[in-house]
N, C-alpha and C positions, 0 to 999 in steps of 0.2 A: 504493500500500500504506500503511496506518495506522501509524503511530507507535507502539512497543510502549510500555502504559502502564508506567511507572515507581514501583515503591513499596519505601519501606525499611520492614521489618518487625520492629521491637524484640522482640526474645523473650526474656521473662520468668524470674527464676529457679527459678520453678514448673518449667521447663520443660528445664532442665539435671540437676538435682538433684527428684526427688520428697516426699522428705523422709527425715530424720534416720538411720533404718533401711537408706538408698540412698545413701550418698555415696560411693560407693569406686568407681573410673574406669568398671566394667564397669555398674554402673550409669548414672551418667551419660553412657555410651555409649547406652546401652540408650533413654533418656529422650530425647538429640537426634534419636535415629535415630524415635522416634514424634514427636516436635514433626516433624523436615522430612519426614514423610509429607506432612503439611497445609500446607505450605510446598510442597513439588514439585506437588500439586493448583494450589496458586497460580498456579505457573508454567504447570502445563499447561490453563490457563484464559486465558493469554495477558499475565501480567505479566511483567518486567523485575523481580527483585528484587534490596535490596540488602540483606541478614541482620544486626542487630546486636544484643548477649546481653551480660546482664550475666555477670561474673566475681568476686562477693563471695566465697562461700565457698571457692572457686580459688585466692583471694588468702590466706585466712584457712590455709588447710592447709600454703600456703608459708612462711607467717610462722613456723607452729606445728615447720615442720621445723626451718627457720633456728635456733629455740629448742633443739629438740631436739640437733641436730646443730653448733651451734656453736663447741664443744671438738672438734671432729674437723675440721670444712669451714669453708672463709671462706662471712659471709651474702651473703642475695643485697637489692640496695636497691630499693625500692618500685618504683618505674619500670621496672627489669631484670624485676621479678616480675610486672608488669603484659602486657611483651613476653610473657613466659613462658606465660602464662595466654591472653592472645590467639590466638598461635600455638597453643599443646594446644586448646583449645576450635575454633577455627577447623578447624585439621583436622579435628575431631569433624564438624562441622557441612558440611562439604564433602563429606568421605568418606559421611557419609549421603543426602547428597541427591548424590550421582555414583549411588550404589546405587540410588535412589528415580527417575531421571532413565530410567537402563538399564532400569530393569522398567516404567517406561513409557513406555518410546520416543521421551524427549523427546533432540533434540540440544544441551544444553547445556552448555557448561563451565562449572567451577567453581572462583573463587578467594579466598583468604584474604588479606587485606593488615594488616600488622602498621602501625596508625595513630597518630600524634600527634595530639594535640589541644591548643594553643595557648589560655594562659592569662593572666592579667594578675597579676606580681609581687605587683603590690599591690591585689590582690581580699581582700576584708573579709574570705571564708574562712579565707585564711592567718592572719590575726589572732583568730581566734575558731574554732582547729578544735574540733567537735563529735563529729567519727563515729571510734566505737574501734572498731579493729582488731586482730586478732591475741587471744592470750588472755590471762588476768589471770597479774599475776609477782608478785612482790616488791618491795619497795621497792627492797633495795640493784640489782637488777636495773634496775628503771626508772631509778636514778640511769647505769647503763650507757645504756640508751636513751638519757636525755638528750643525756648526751654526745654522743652517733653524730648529734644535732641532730632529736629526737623530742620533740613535746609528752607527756608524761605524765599523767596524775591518779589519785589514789586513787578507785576504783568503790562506794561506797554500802559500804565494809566488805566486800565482796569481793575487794579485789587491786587494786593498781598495773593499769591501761592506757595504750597508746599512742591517741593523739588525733590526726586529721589534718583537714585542712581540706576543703573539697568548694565552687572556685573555679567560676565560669559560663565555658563555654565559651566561646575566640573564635574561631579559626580553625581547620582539617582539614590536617595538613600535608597528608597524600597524598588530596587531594580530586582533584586532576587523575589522579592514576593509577586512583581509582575513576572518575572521569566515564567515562574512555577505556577502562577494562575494563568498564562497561555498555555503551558506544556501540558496543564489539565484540563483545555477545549473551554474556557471562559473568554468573553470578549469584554476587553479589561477597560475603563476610564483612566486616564491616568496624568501624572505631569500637567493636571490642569493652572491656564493662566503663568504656564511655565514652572510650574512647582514653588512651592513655599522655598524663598533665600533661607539659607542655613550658612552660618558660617563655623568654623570648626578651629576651635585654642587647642593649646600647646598638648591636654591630653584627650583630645581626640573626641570630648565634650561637643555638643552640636547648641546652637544659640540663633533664636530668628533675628535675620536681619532687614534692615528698612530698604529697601528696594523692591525692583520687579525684573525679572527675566524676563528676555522676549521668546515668547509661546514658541516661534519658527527655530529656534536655537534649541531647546529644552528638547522640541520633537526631534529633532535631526542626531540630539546626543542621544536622545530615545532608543530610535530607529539604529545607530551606530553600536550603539551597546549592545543592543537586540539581534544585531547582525539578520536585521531584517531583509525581507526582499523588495520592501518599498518602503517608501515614505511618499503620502499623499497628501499633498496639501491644499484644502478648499479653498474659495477666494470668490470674488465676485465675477470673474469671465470665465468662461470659455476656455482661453486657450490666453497664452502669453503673446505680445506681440512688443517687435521692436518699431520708434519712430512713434508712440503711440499716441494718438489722438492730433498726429499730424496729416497732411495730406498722402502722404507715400507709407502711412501705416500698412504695418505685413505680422498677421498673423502667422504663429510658429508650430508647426504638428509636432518635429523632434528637433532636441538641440544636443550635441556632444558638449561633455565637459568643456572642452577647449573654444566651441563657440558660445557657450553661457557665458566664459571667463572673458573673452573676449569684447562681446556685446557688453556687461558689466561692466566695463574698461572702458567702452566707447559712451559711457552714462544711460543706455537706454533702460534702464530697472532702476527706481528712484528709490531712494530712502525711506520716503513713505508711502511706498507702497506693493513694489513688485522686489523692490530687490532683496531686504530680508527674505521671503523665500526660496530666492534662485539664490542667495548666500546658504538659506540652511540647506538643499539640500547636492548643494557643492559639498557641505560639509559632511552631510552622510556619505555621498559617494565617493569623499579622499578614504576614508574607513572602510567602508568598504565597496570594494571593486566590479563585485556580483551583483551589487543590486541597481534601481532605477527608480527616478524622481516621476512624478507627475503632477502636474497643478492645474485643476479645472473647477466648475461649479458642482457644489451636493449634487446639485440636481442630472448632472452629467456625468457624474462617475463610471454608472456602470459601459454606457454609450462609452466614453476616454477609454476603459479598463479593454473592449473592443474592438479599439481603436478606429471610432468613430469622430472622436473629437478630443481637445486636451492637447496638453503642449508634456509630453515624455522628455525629459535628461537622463543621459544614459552617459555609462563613461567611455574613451575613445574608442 
């Protein structure tokens, strides 16, 4: 008997959240539960999957409660809020595809593992946080922040924000408990939101840190550790294209390592948007050799996986 292929599937926050008009939980129920339609096809196409989702605005509404409800309830700290968001999103993503599994008669279990991710103290992030979170205060506010040991800065004349750093992954704390709930036919949540920061002293002590992972980075160390045969990553097109949104835009079916590197080089995958993914999953495939990238929409998967559609990286 074949080896079930193995693939983690990063799912976009296109794909939690619709937009602005949808954000209140019955919504974002609504939204997981169509993403893992096209996830459960997955499965009953014959993969092993391992589900991983970012968590920004999740985080954002916690922060915004913290604010609100601070005079009444003690906050909750970055890290804590990160479990929190894991956990609620996980089960979202579980309880849909249990449902999705039953009406198509696949027999799989499903589980959510609330994950650390392993970071290095003194990653240049910490020293240069860039990505605000939470919403714009006051000054005398943000001098509170400070305190509690939050980078601050005044926003372009909008409002005091808090500022956190966004460190490179290095290790999965509960990567063994993922290996061994795939190697027992469970299709696992995991690494959500890029995993809870952990940073780790002198006796190997593990301590939540103030920061965020980027989700595409965490999946690719995922998938690299996994020694998976894919890394999938959801998005809002189709298919990758270079020149994009200009006149001589060119949609892309497959790219070699050397032509991602390349195009990357020539700026066409921006920073905020396309190119963390063609970064994470260069990065799974320097790891490993065997496997292949793909980046398309939920809703395209299976049609990509048959190569109907979807933009494949593959190495040279």
């Amino acid at each position: 008997m074949d080896k079930p292929k193995v693939a983690v599937v990063a799912v976009g926050g296109n794909s939690l959240i619709s937009d602005t008009k949808h954000e209140d939980v019955a919504s974002q129920v609504k939204a997981v539960e169509e993403t893992c339609k096209h996830i459960a096809n997955m499965v009953a196409e014959g993969w092993n999957v391992i589900v991983t989702h970012g968590n920004g605005p999740q985080v954002g509404f916690i922060l915004r409660r913290n604010e609100l409800a601070a005079e009444a309830v003690h906050t909750t700290p970055l890290d804590v809020i990160g479990a929190d968001t894991q956990g609620a999103i996980g089960y979202m993503i579980c309880q849909a595809l249990d449902n999705e599994f039953k009406r198509l008669k696949i027999n799989k279990p499903t589980a959510a593992v609330v994950t650390q991710v392993v970071v290095d103290k003194e990653d240049a992030g910490f020293k240069n946080p860039t990505k605000g979170i939470g919403g714009f205060t006051t000054k005398e506010k943000a001098e509170v922040f400070a305190k509690e040991g939050w980078v601050v800065k005044e926003d372009a004349g909008r409002g005091w924000r808090r500022l956190i750093g966004s460190p490179i992954p290095k290790r999965i704390v509960e990567l063994d408990a993922i290996k061994k709930l795939i190697e027992a036919g469970f299709i696992v949540v995991g690494v959500g939101g890029g995993g809870i920061p952990v940073v780790e002293d002198e006796s190997g002590n593990l301590k939540g840190a103030i920061a965020v992972i980027d989700k595409d980075r965490a999946s690719a160390l995922l998938a690299s550790q996994l020694k998976a045969d894919m890394l999938l990553i959801s998005t809002a097109v189709d298919k990758v294209a270079i020149n994009f949104n200009k006149p001589d835009q060119k949609w892309l079916d497959k790219l070699t390592v050397s032509e991602a590197k390349k195009y990357q080089a020539e700026g066409h995958f921006l920073a905020g948007s396309m190119g963390p993914k063609i970064e994470a999953i260069l990065a799974f495939l320097a790891g490993n050799p065997n496997g292949k990238g793909l980046i398309t929409k939920p809703e395209s998967i299976v049609d990509a996986l048959n190569g109907k559609t979807g933009t494949w990286i593959v190495p040279d």
